[in-house]
GUDOTI-681325 format. One record per residue (C-alpha): residue number from 1; chain; residue in three letters; x, y, z. Coordinates in steps of 0.05 Angstrom, whole numbers, plus 5000, padded with zeros to 4 digits. Each point is the difference from the previous one (the first is absolute). Example, Ala and Ser with C-alpha at 12.3 -4.5 7.8 and 13.67 -1.06 7.14 Angstrom:
<pts>
<pt><k>1</k><c>A</c><r>ALA</r><c1>5246</c1><c2>4910</c2><c3>5156</c3></pt>
<pt><k>2</k><c>A</c><r>SER</r><c1>5027</c1><c2>5069</c2><c3>4987</c3></pt>
</pts>
This chain:
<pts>
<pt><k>1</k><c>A</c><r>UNK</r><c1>7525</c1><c2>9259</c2><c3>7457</c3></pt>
<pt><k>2</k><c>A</c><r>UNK</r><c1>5033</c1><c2>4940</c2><c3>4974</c3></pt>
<pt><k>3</k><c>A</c><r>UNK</r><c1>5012</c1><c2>4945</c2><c3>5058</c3></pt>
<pt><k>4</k><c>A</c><r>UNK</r><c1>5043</c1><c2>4952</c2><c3>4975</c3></pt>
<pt><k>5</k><c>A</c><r>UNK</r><c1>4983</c1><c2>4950</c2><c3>5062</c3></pt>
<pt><k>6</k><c>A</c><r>UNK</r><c1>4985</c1><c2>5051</c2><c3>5044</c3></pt>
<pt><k>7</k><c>A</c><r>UNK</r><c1>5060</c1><c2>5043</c2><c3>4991</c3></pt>
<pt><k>8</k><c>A</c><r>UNK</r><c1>5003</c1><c2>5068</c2><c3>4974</c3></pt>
<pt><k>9</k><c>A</c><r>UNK</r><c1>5065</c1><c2>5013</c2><c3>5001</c3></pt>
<pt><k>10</k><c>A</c><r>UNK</r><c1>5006</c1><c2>4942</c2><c3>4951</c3></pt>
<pt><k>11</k><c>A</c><r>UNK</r><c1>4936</c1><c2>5038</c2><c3>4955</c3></pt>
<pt><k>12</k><c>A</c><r>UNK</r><c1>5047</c1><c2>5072</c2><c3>5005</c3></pt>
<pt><k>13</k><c>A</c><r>UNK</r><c1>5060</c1><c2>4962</c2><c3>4965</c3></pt>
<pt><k>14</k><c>A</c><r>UNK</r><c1>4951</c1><c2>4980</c2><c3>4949</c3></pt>
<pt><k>15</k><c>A</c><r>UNK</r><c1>4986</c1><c2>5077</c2><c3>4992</c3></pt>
<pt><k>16</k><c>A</c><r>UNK</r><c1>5067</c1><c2>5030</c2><c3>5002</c3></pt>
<pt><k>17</k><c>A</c><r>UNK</r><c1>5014</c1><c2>4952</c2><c3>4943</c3></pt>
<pt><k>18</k><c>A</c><r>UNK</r><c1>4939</c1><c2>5010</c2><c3>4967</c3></pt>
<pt><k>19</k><c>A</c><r>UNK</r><c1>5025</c1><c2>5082</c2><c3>5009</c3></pt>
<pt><k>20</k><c>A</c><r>UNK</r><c1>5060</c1><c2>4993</c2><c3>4977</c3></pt>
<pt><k>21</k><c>A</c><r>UNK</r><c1>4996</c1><c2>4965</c2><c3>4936</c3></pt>
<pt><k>22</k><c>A</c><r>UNK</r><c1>4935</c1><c2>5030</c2><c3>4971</c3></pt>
<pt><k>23</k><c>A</c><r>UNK</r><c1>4979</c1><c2>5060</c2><c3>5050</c3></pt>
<pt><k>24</k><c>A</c><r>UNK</r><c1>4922</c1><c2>5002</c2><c3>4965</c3></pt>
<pt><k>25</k><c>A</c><r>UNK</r><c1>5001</c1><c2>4931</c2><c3>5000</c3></pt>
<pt><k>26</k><c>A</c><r>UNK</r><c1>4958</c1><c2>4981</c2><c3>5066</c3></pt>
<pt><k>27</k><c>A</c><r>UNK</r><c1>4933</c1><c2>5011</c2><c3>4998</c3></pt>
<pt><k>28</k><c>A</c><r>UNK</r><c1>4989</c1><c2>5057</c2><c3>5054</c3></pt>
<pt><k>29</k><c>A</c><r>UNK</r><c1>4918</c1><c2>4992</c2><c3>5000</c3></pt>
<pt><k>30</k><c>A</c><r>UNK</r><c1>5009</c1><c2>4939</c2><c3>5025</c3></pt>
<pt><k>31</k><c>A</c><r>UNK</r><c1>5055</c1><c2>5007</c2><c3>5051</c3></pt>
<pt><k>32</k><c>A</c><r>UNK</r><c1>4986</c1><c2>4985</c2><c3>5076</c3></pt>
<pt><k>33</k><c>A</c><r>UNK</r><c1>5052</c1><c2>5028</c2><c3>5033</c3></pt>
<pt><k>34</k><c>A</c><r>UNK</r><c1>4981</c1><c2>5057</c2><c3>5035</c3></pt>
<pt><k>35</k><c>A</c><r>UNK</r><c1>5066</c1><c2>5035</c2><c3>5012</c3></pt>
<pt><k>36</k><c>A</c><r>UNK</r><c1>5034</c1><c2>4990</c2><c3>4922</c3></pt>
<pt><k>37</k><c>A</c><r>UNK</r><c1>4929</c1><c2>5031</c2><c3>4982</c3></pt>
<pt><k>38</k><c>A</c><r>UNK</r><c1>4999</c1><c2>5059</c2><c3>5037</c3></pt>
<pt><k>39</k><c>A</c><r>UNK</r><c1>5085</c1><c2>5010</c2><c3>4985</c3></pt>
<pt><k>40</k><c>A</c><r>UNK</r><c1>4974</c1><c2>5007</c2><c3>4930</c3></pt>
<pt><k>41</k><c>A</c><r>UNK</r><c1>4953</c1><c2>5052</c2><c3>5010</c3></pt>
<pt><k>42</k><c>A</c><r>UNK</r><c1>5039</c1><c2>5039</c2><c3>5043</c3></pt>
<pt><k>43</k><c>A</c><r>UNK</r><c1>5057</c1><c2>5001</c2><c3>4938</c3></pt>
<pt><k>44</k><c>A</c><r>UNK</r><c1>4946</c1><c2>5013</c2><c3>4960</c3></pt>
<pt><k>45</k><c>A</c><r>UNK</r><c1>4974</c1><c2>5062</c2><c3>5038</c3></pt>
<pt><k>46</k><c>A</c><r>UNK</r><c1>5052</c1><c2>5028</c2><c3>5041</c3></pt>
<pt><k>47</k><c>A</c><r>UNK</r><c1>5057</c1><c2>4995</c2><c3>4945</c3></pt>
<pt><k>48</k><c>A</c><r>UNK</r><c1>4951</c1><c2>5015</c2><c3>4940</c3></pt>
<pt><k>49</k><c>A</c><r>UNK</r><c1>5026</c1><c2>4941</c2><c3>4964</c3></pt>
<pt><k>50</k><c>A</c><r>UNK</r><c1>4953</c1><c2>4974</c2><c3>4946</c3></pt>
<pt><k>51</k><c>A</c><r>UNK</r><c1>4988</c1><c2>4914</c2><c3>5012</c3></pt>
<pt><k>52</k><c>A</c><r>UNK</r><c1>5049</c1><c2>4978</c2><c3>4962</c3></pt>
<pt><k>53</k><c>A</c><r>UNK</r><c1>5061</c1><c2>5039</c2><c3>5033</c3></pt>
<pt><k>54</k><c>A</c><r>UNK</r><c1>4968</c1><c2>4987</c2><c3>5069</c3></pt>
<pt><k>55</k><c>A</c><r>UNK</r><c1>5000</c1><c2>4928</c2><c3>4991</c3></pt>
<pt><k>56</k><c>A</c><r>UNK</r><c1>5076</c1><c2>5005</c2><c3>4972</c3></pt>
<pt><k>57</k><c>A</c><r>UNK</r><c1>5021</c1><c2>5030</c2><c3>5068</c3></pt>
<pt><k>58</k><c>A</c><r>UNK</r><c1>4951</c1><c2>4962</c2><c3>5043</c3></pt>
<pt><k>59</k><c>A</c><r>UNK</r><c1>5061</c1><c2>4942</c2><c3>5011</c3></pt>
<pt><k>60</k><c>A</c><r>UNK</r><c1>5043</c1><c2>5057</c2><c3>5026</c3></pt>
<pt><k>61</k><c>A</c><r>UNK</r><c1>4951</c1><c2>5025</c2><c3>5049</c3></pt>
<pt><k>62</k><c>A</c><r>UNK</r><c1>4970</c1><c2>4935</c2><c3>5020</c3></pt>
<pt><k>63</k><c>A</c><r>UNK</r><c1>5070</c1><c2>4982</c2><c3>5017</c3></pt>
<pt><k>64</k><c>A</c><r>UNK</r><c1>5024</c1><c2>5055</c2><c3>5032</c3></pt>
<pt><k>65</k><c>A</c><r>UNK</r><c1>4934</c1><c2>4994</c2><c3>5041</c3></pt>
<pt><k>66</k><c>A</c><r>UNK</r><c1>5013</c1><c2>4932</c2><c3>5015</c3></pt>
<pt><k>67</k><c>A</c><r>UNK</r><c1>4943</c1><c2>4972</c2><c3>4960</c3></pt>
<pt><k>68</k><c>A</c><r>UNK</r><c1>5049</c1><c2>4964</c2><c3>4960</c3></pt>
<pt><k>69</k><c>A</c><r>UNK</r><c1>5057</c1><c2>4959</c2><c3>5021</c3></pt>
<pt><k>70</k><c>A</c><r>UNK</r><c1>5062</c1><c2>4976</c2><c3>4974</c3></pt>
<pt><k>71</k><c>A</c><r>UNK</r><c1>4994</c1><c2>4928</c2><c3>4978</c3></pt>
<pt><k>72</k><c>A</c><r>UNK</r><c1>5018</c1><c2>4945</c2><c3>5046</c3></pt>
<pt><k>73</k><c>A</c><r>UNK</r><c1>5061</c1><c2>4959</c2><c3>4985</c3></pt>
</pts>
């Protein structure tokens, strides 16, 4: 995962803003979190979404799961 000083809550903003402007646009094989990783393949095989639709909804799930969160003020 991303630390940006320690904080990944700080590296998920980075990634729901990475999501939602270009959805293929992280590099997944080099991804460290954990959790975002295995929301993927779940959407992947429980939903039968090919990659790029998965990682379209991924920002949906993750925040609905409470992997992403809305940006501080």
């Amino acid at each position: 995962m991303l630390y940006v000083v320690g904080e990944p809550d700080v590296a998920r903003q980075c990634y729901l803003e990475v999501c939602l402007i270009e959805p293929g646009g992280m590099d997944w094989n080099h991804m460290k979190d954990r959790a975002l990783l295995e929301l993927r393949d779940r959407l992947l095989e429980e939903h039968d979404l090919d990659n790029s639709l998965a990682l379209e909804w991924l920002p949906s799930y993750a925040y609905i799961q409470g992997l992403f969160k809305p940006k501080a003020p």
